[in-house]
NUGU-956463 format. One line per 2 residues: number of its first residue (from 0); for each residue x, y, z of C-alpha. Coordinates in steps of 0.001 Angstrom, whole numbers, plus 524288, in hexadecimal, padded with zeros to 5 digits. Example, Ala and Ser with C-alpha at 12.3 -4.5 7.8 and 13.67 -1.06 7.14 Angstrom:
<recs>
0) 8300C 7EE6C 81E78  83566 7FBDC 81BE4
</recs>
This chain:
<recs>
0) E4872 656D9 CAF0C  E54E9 64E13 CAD6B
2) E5BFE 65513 CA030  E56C7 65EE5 C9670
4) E5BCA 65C75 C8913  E5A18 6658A C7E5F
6) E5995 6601D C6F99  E553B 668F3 C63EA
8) E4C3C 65FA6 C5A53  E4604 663FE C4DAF
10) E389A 66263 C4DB1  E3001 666F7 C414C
12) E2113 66D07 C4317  E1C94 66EA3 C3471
14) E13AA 6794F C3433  E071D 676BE C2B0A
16) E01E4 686D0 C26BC  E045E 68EF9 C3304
18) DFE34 68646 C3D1E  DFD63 677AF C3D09
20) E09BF 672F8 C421A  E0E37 6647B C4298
22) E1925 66238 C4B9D  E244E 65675 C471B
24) E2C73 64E52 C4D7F  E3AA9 6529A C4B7A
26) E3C5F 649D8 C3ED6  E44C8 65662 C38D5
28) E3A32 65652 C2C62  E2E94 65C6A C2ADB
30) E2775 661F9 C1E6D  E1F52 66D5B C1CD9
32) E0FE1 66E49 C16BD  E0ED5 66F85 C0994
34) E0E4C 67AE1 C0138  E086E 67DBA BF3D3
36) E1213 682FB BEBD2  E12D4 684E1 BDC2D
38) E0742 67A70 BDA44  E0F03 6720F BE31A
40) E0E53 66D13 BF11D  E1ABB 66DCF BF9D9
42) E2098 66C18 C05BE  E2D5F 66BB6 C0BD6
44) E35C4 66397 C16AA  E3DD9 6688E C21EA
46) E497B 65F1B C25AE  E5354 66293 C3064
48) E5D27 65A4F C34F9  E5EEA 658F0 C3F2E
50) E53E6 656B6 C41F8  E567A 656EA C5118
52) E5D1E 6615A C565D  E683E 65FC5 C635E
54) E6CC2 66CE2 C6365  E7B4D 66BD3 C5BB1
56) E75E8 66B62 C4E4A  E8022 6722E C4455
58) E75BA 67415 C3B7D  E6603 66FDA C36F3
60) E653E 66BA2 C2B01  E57B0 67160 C2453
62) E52DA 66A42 C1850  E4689 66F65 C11E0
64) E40A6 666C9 C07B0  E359F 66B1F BFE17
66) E2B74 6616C BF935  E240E 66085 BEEAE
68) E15A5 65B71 BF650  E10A7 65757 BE82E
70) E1ABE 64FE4 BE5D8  E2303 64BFE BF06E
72) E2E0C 64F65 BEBB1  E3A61 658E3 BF097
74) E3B09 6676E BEA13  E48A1 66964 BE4D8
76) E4DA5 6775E BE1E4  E4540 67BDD BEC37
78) E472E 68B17 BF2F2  E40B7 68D7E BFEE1
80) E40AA 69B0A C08D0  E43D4 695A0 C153A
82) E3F9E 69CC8 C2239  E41A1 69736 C2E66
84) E3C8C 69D58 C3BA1  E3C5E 69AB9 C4AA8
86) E2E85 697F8 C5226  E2E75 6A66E C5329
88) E2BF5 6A8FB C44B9  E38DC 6AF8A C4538
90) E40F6 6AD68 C395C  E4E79 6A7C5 C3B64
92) E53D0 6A604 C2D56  E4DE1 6A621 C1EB4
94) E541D 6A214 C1463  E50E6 69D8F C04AC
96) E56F9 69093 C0208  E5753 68775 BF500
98) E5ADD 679C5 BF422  E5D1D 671D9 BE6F1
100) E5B50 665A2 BED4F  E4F95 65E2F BF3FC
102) E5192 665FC C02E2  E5549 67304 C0700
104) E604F 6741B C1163  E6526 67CEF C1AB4
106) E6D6E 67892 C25AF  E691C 68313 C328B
108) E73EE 68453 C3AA9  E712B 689BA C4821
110) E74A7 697A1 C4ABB  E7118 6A4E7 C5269
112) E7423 6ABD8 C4310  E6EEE 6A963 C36A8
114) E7807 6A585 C2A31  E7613 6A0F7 C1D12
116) E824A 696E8 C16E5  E7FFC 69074 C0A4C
118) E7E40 69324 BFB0A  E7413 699D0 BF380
120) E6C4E 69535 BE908  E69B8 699E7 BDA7B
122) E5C9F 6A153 BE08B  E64B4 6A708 BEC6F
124) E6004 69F0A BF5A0  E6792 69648 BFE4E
126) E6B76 6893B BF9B4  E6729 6802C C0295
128) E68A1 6716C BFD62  E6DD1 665EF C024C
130) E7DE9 66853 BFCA1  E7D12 677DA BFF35
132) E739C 67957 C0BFB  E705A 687BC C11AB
134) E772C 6886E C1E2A  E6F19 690BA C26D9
136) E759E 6956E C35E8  E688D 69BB7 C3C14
138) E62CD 69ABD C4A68  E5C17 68DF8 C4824
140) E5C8C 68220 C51DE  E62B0 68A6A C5CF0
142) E56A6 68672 C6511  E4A64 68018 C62E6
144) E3F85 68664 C5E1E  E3598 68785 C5305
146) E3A38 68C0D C4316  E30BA 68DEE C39C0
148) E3723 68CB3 C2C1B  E2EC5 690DE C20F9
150) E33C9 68D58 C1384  E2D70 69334 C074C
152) E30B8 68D4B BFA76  E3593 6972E BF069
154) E3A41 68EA8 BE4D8  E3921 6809A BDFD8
156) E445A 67BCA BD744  E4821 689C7 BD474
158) E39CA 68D38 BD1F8  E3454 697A4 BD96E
160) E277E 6953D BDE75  E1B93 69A2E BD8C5
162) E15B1 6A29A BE5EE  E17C4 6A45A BF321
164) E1523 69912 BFC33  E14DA 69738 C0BB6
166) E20CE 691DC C0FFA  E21BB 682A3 C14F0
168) E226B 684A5 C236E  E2905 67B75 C2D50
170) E2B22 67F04 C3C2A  E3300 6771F C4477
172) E39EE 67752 C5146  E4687 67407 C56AE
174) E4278 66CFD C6594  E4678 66AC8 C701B
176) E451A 65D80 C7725  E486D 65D10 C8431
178) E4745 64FCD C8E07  E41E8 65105 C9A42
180) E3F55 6470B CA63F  E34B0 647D9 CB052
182) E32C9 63DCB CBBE0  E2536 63794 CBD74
184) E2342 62E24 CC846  E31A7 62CA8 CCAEA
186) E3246 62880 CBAEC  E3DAD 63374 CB288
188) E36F0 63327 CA51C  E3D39 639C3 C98E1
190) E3676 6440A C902B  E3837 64C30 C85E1
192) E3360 65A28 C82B2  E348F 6609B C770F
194) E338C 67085 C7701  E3136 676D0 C688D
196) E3108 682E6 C6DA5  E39E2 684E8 C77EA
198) E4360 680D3 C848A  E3BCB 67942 C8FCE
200) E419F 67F44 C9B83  E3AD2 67527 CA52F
202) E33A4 6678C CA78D  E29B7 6646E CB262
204) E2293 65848 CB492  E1891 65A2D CBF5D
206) E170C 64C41 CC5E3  E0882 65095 CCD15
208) E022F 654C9 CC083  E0A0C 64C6A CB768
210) E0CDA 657DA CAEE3  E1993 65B53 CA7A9
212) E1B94 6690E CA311  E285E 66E34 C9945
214) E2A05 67BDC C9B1A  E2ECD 685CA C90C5
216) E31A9 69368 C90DF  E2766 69A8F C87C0
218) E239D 6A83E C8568  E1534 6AB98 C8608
220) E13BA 6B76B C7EE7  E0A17 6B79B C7593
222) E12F9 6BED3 C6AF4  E1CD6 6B455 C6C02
224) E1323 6A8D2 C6D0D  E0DDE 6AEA0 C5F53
226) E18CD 6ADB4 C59FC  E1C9D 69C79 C59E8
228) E13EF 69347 C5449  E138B 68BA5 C5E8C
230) E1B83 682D4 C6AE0  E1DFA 67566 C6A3F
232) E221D 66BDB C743B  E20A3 65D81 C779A
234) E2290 65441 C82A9  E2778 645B5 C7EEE
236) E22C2 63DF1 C8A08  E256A 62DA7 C8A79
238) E1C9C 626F9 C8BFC  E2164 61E38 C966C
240) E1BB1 62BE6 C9EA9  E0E0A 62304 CA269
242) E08DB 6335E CA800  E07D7 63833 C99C4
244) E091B 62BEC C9357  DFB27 625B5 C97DE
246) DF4CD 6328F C9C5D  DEFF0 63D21 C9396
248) DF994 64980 C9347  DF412 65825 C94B2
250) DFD2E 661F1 C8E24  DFE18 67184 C94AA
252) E0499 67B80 C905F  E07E6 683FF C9C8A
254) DFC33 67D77 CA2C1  DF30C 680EB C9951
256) DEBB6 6750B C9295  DF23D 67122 C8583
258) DED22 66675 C7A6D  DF9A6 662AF C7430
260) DFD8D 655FF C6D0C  E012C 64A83 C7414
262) E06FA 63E36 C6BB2  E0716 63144 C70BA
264) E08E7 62B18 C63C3  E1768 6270A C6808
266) E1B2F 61B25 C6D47  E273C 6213B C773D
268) E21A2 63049 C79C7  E1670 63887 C7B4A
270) E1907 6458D C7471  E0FB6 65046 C7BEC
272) E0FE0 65D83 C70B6  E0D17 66B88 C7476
274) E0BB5 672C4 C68A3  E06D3 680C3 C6B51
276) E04CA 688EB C60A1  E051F 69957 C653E
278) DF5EC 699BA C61F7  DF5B7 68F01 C6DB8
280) DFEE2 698C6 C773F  DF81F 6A2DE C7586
282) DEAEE 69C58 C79C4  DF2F7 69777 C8547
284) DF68C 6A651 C8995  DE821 6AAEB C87D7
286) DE384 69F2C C8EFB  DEE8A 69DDA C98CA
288) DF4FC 6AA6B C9A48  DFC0B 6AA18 CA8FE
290) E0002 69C1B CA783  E09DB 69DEA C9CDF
292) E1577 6A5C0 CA1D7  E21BC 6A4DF C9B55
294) E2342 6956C C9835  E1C5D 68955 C9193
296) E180B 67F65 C9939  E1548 6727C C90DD
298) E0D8F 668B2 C9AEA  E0A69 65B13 C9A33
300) E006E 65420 CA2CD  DFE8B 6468B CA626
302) DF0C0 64556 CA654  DE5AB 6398A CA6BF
304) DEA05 62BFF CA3E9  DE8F5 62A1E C94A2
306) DDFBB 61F48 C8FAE  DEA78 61903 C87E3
308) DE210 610EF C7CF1  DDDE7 61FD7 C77CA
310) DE7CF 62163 C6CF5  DECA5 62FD3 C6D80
312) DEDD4 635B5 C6023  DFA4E 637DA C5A09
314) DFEA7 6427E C524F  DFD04 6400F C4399
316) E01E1 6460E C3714  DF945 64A49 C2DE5
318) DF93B 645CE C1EEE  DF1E6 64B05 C1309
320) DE4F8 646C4 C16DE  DE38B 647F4 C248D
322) DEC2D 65213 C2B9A  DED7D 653C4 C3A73
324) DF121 66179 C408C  DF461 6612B C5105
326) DF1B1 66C81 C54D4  DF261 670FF C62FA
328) DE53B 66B6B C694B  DDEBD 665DE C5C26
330) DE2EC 65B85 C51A8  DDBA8 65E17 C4444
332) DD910 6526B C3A51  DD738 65704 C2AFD
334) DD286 64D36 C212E  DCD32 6521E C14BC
336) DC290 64A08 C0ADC  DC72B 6467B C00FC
338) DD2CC 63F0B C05D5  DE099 6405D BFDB2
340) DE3A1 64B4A BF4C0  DDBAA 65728 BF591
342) DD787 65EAB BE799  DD3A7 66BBB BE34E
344) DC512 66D03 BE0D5  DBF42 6610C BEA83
346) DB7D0 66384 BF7BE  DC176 65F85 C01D9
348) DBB94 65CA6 C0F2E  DC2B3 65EC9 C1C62
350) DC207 65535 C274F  DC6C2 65B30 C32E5
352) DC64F 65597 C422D  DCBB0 65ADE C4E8F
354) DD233 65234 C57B0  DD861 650DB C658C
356) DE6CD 6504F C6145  DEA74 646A6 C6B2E
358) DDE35 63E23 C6D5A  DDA9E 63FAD C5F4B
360) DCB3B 640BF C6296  DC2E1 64A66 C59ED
362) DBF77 65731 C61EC  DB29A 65B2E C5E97
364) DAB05 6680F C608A  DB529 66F95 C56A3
366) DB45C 67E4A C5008  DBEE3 681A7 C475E
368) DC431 68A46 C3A72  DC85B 6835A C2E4F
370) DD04C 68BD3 C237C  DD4A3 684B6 C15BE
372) DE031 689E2 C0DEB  DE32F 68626 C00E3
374) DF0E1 68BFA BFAD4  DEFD2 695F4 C070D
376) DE15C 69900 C024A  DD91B 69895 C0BDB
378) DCCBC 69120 C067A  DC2CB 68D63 C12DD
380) DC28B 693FB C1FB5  DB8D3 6906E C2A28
382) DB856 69365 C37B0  DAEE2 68BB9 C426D
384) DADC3 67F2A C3D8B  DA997 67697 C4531
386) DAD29 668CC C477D  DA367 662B5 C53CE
388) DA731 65501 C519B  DB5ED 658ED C4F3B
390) DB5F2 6572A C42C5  DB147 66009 C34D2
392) DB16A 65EC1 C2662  DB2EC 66A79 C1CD0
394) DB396 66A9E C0E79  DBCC5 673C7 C06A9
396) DC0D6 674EA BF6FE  DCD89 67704 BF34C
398) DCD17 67F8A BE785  DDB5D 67CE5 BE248
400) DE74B 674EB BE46D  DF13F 6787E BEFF5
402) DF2C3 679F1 BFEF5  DE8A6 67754 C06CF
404) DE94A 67B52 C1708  DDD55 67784 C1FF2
406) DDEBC 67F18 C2DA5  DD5F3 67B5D C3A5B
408) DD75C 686C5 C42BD  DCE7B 68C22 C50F7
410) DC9B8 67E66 C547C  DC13B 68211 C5E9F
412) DC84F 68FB2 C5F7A  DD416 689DE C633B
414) DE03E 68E4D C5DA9  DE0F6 681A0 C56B0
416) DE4FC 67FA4 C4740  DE915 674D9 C3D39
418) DED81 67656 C2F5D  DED13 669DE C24F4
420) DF2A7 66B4F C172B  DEF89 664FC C0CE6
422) DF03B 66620 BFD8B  DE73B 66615 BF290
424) DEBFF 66293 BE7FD  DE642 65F51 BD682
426) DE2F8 650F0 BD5BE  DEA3F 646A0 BCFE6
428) DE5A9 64227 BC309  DE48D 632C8 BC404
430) DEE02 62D7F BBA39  DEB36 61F6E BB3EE
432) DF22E 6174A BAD98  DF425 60AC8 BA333
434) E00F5 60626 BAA4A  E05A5 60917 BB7AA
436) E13F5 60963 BBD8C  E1603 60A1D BCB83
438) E20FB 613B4 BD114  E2591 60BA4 BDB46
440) E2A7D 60DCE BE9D2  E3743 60FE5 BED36
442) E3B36 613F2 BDF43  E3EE9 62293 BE367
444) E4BF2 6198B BE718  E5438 61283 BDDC7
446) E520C 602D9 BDDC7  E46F6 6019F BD60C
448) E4CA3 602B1 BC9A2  E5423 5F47D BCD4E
450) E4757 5ED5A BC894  E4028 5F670 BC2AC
452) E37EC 5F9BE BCC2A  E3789 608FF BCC1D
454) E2B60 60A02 BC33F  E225B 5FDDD BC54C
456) E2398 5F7C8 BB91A  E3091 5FE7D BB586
458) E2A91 5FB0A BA4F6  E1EAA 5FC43 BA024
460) E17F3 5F91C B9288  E0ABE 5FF75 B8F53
462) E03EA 60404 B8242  E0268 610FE B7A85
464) DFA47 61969 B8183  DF9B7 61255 B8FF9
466) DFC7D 61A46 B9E34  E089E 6166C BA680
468) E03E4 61B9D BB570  E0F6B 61B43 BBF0C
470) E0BF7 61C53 BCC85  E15F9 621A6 BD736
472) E15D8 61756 BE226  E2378 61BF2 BE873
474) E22AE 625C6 BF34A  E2D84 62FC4 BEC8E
476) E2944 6353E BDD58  E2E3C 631A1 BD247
478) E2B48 6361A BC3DE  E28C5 62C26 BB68B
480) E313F 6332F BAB8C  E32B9 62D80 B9DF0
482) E4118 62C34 B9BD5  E4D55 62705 BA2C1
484) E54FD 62B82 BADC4  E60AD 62C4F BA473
486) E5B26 6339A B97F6  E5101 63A88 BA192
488) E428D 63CC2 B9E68  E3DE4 63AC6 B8FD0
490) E3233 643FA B90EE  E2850 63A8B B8F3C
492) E21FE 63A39 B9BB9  E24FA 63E9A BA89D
494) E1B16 63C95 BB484  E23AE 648BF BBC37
496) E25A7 64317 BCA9F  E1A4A 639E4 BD09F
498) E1A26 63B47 BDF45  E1708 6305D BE767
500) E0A68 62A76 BE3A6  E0814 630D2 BD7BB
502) E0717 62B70 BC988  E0A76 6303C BBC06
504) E04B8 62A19 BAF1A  E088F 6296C BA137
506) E012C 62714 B9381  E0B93 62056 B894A
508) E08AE 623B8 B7B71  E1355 61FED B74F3
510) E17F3 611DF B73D3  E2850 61048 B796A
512) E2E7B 60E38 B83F7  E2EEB 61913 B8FF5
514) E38C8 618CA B99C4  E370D 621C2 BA529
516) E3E25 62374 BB2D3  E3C09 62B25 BBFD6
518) E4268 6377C BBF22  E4470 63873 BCCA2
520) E486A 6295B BCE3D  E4FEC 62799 BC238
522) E5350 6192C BC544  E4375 6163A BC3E8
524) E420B 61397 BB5CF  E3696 60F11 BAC34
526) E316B 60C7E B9E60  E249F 60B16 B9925
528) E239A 60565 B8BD8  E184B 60807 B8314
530) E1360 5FF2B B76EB  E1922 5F270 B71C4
532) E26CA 5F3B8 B70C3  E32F7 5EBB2 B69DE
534) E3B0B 5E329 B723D  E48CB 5E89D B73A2
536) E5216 5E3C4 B6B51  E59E0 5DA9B B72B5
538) E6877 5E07E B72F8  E6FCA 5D219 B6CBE
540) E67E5 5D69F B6091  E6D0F 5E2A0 B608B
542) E79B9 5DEB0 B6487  E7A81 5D67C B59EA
544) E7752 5DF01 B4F34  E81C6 5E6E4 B531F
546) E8BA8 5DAE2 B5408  E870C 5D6B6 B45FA
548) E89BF 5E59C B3FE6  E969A 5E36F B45D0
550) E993C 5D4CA B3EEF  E99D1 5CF1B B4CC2
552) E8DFC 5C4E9 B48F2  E8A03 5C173 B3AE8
554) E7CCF 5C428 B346E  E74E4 5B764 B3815
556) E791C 5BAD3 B469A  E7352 5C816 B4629
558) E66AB 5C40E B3DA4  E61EB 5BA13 B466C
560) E626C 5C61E B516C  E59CF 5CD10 B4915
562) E519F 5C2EB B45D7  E5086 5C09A B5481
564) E4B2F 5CEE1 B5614  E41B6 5CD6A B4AB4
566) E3AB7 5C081 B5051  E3A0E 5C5BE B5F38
568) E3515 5D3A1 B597A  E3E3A 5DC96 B5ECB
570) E40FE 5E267 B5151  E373E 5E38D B4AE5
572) E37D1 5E312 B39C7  E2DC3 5E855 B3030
574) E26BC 5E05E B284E  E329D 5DD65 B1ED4
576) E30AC 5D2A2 B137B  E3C74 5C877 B1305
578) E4408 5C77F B06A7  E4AFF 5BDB8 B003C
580) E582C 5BA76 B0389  E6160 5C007 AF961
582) E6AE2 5B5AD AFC74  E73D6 5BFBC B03C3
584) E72C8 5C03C B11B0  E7C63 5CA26 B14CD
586) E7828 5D4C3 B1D39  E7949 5E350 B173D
588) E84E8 5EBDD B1DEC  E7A30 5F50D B2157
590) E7056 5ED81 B29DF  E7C30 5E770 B31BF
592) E7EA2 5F835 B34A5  E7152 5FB2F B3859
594) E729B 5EEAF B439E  E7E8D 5F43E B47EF
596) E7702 601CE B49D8  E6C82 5FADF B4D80
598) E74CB 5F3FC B58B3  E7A35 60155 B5DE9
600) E6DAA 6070B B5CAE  E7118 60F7D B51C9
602) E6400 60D49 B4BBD  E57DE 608B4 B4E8B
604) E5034 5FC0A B4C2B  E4A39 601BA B424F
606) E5609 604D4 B39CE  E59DD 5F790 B3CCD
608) E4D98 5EE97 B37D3  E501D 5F738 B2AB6
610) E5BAD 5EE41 B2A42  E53E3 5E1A9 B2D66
612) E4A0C 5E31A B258A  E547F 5E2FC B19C3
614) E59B2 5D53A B1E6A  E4C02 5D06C B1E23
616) E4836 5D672 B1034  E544E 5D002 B0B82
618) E51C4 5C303 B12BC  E5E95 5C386 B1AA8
620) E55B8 5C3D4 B278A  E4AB1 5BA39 B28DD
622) E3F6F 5BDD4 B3263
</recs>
């Protein structure tokens, strides 16, 4: 070995229930399952920046965001207990924090002592926002290591919640990557290992057998293996090494067999993954008791040449209909019939298969248990079923709306589990409609309103009694709200906010003219007008009445603007029979007061054609 380089990185294993673990790729971000809380589903984001770690941080920045699943959108006013605890389960520091805004932040600082610095809340808790963040000094980031931090929501916008709930639950680690060099055929080549667990005190490539071992020092004893989760390592191998490149690779720990995870799916590095879970190290000590001693061996083995048009299978990440779970020597596929939203009430059936995680094949000749959990509830339990062609189908019911949990446990008797989460939920009524307006993308920003284009068409005209559907095309949500962004919402309709892909619908009874705006967008702006209406009264007219109550035209002037607005039907006269000239046409004091009112909008168009109407019974006005 040329150098040995230690650099801390963050990497983040979200933790599904207590067992099904999916391990990240240092991004900093990670979010946690959902949780069904108040007749709502929620989840929440871990952020830390940095996101990788060299050792002289001043300080981690933690920012917890909670989510509204249903909707999409961030939880303000949001309190939250916040535990956080080392791969031993031990607790380091607890604390209750609320934030205003849309995160939660506390800024860790690195320390042997634990210290609280910031301001408290109306509640008493900490204020923790993004102007006043909670400054916590605690032993955190000293070394690397596993925390657990467990976060259980105690209030929404001052709220507090309706029962107890289990807390959201991420666990990450803080690695170590060291690079290494080994000498094959006279060739240096560069690797990487990356120890989740603990310092690797020494690197051996064994040229004869073609094997490369990273050892750590690890304790054995059964109370302490008990007490972690599990150990996590990885070697990042080039590919440019042709011995593990284009031959298979056999993974040991201390020389026993192990079936990790080996990706190929990269285009510069192989990434070989030992994830042992302390149900798997404790088989090893029954199994392999003499061969263990005091350290952790992690072997690699160059073994027969590959046949290199067999695509390996990469790893995959799973989605609401079919979910993947990697789990130490078996890879679980979930589908469940029908596809898309599950509801309360329908038969539900389970399509489950059991695969090689790296060669993807089906493994037949399967026994295992299957539990179902709905809102913690456990609702089916069985335990020997049997899957001889590596796959089964099971039906289930969910009774009621909530949190579903499937869990594949003792596949074959192995210590072997998966968890997939899922939600039922009411279905949507499907709204119609007369008219339809598009919401369209990109209008969560401001632009749109340049050319209308926030609400696809920006005006509408429909009759009495006809349905306006809007449909949310935009990834973000938005709301329809009768009103403007300047007076604010009339009360006439409000479709509340409509998360991506959803719709809201309206029935007009009344004929007028309905504007309406996005209350979280206020520069997206609409109108729908219903029934015939009057042109507007082009502002010259107007202009002029005024100009004639002032003297500034003379009465032939201002008649022939009336006269204009009678012909085009903008105002609009009664029935009204013309009289006879009486040889005066002077204009009373009084009409030439009601068009200066009329002008400043004083009074209404009504009012005004009173005044008309008495030129044309008098035969001043001709129409």
């Amino acid at each position: 070995m040329n150098h040995k380089l230690f650099l801390g990185a963050l990497y983040l294993l979200l933790i599904f229930g207590s067992t099904q673990i999916a391990y990240g790729g240092g991004s900093g971000s990670e979010e946690s399952d959902i949780i069904f809380i108040n007749q709502n589903y929620f989840k929440v984001q871990l952020e830390t920046s940095p996101s990788i770690l060299e050792g002289n941080e001043e300080h981690v920045t933690f920012d917890i965001t909670t989510i509204n699943d249903d909707t999409g959108q961030v939880v303000l006013g949001v309190e939250h207990k916040v535990e956080i605890f080392d791969g031993q389960g031990n607790l380091i520091v607890e604390f209750d924090a609320y934030s205003p805004d849309e995160k939660l932040r506390t800024l860790i600082i690195p320390s042997s002592n634990v210290n609280f610095s910031g301001e408290t809340a109306e509640n008493d808790a900490w204020l923790a926002s993004n102007d006043s963040p909670l400054t916590i000094e605690a032993p955190l980031f000293l070394e690397g290591g596993l925390i657990d931090v467990q976060m259980t929501l105690l209030s929404i916008e001052n709220e507090p919640v309706s029962e107890t709930e289990t807390p959201f639950q991420i666990m990450f680690t803080m690695g170590e990557f060291i690079p290494f060099s080994i000498d094959i055929d006279d060739v240096t080549h560069d690797l990487m290992f990356a120890t989740y667990f603990d310092k690797i005190d020494n690197f051996h490539y064994d040229q004869r057998d073609k094997k490369l071992t990273a050892q750590m020092l690890f304790d054995w004893n059964e109370d302490f293996i008990e007490s972690i989760p599990f150990v996590h390592a990885e070697y990042y191998i080039p590919k440019t090494v042709d011995i593990f490149e284009n031959h298979d690779i056999m993974l040991t720990v201390n020389d026993i067999s192990y079936f990790g995870t080996i990706d190929r799916s990269g285009n510069e590095e192989i990434v070989v993954h030992f994830l042992l879970s302390s149900k798997k190290l404790l088989k090893m000590i029954d199994e392999n008791p003499p061969e263990l001693n005091d350290k952790m061996i992690f072997g690699i083995q160059s073994g027969k040449l590959r046949d290199v048009q067999k695509s390996d299978a990469s790893l995959e990440n799973g989605d609401k209909v079919i979910q993947l779970s990697s789990e130490e020597d078996w890879k679980f596929h979930l589908s469940l019939t029908p596809k898309g939203k599950i509801n309360p009430g329908n038969d539900v059936t389970m399509h489950i298969e059991f695969h090689d995680p790296i060669s993807n094949v089906i493994i037949q000749q399967n026994v295992y248990d299957l539990d179902v959990f709905l809102n913690g509830r456990i609702i089916e339990s069985k335990q020997g079923l049997e899957a001889h062609d590596g796959t089964d189908s099971v039906k289930i019911n969910f009774d009621q709306v909530g949190a579903a949990l499937v869990r594949i446990s003792n596949v074959n008797n192995f210590d072997t589990s998966g968890e997939f989460s899922f939600k039922v939920s009411e279905p949507k009524e499907e709204l119609i409609g007369d008219h339809f307006v598009d919401i369209g993308i990109g209008t969560s920003l401001p632009g749109c309103e340049t050319d209308n284009s926030c609400y696809l068409p920006a005006s509408l005209t429909i009759e009495p009694n006809q349905i306006v559907l809007w449909d949310n095309k935009d990834s973000s949500a938005h709301t329809v709200t009768s009103g403007t962004p300047d007076e604010g919402s009339s009360g006439i309709f409000d479709s509340g906010v409509v998360a991506a892909g959803e719709k809201f619908s309206f029935k007009f009874e009344e004929n007028g003219t309905f504007d309406y705006y996005c209350t979280l967008h206020p520069w997206m702006i609409g109108s729908v007008t219903v029934g015939e209406t009057k042109p507007a009264v082009p502002a010259w007219i107007k202009n002029n009445a005024g100009w004639w109550a002032e003297g500034a035209i003379d009465d032939d002037a201002f008649v022939q603007g009336i006269q204009f607005l009678i012909k085009e039907n903008v105002l609009l006269i009664p029935a009204t029979s013309s009289g006879e000239n009486s040889g005066s046409n002077e204009i009373p004091a009084w009409i030439k007061n009601n068009a200066g009112w009329w002008a400043e909008g004083a009074i209404d168009d009504d009012a005004f054609v009173q005044g008309i109407q008495f030129l044309i019974t008098n035969g001043i006005l001709q129409v």
